[in-house]
C-alpha positions in Angstrom: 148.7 39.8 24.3 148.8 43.5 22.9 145.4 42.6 20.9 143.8 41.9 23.9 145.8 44.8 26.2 144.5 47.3 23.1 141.1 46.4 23.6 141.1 46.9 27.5 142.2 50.3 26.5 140.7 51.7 23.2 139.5 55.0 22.8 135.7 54.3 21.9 135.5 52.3 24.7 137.0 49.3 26.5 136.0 45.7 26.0 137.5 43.7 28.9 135.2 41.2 28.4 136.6 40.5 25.0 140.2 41.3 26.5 139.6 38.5 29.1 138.6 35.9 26.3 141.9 37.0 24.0 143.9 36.2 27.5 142.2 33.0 27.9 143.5 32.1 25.0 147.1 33.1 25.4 147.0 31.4 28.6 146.3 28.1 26.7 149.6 28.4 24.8 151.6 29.8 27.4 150.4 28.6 30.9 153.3 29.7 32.7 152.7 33.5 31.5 152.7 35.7 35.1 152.0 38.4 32.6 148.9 36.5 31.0 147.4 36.0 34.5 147.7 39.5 35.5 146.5 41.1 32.4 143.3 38.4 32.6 142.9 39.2 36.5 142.9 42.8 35.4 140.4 42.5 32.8 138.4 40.4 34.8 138.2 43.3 37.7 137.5 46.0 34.8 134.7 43.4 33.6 132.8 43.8 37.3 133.8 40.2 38.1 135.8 40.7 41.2 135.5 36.6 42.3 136.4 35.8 39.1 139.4 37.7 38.8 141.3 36.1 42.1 142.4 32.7 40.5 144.4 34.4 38.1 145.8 37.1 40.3 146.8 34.7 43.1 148.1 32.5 39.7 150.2 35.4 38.7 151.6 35.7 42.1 152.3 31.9 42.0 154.7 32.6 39.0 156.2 35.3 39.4 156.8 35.7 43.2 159.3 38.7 43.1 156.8 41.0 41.0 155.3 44.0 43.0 152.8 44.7 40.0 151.3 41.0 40.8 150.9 41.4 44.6 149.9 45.0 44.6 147.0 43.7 41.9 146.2 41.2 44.0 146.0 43.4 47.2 143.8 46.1 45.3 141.4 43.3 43.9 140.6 42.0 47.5 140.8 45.1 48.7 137.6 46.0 46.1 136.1 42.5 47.3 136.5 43.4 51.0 133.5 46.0 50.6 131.2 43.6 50.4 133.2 40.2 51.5 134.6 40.5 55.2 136.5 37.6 54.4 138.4 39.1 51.8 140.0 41.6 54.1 143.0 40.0 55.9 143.9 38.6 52.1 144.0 42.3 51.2 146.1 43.1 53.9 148.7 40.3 53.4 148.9 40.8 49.6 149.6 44.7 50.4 152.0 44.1 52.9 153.8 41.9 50.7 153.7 44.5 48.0 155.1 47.2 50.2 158.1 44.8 51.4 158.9 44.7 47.4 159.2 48.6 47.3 161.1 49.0 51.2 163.4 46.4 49.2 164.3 48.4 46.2 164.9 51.3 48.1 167.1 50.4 50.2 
């Protein structure tokens, strides 16, 4: 996992790409990783493949229903798909919504 988070962040430039395979692979071992999931949606976005990246966001989400970072990752992602994808838009919204009902929670 940090191999693979280092190179979605190095300083000569990221590889998510590469990130995404080294997820892949953790995700193999540990299938029940929420964090996995994420960090693979995530690269996936960074990587230009917004489609792509859904499965393991809404997987995330799946596994770790309590975690704001999931939903708000997942409302951002088809937010960025709802440019071009009308369909994608009322996901966004309930994913959001969801995320924003985590925070109203916490500070209350």
């Amino acid at each position: 996992m940090l191999q693979a988070r280092g190179l979605q962040r190095q300083a000569e430039g990221p590889d998510p790409a590469a990130a995404a395979a080294l997820y892949r692979r953790v995700i193999a071992l540990v299938p029940r990783s929420a964090e996995a999931h994420l960090r693979l949606s995530e690269a996936l976005m960074e990587a230009g493949d917004l489609d792509g990246a859904v499965a393991p966001a809404r997987r995330a989400t799946e596994l770790a229903p309590r975690s704001a970072e999931a939903w708000a990752h997942l409302g951002t992602l088809q937010h960025a798909r709802g440019r071009g994808k009308e369909d994608a838009r009322p996901l966004a919204k309930q994913a959001l919504e969801r995320t924003l009902s985590f925070f109203q929670k916490t500070l209350r």
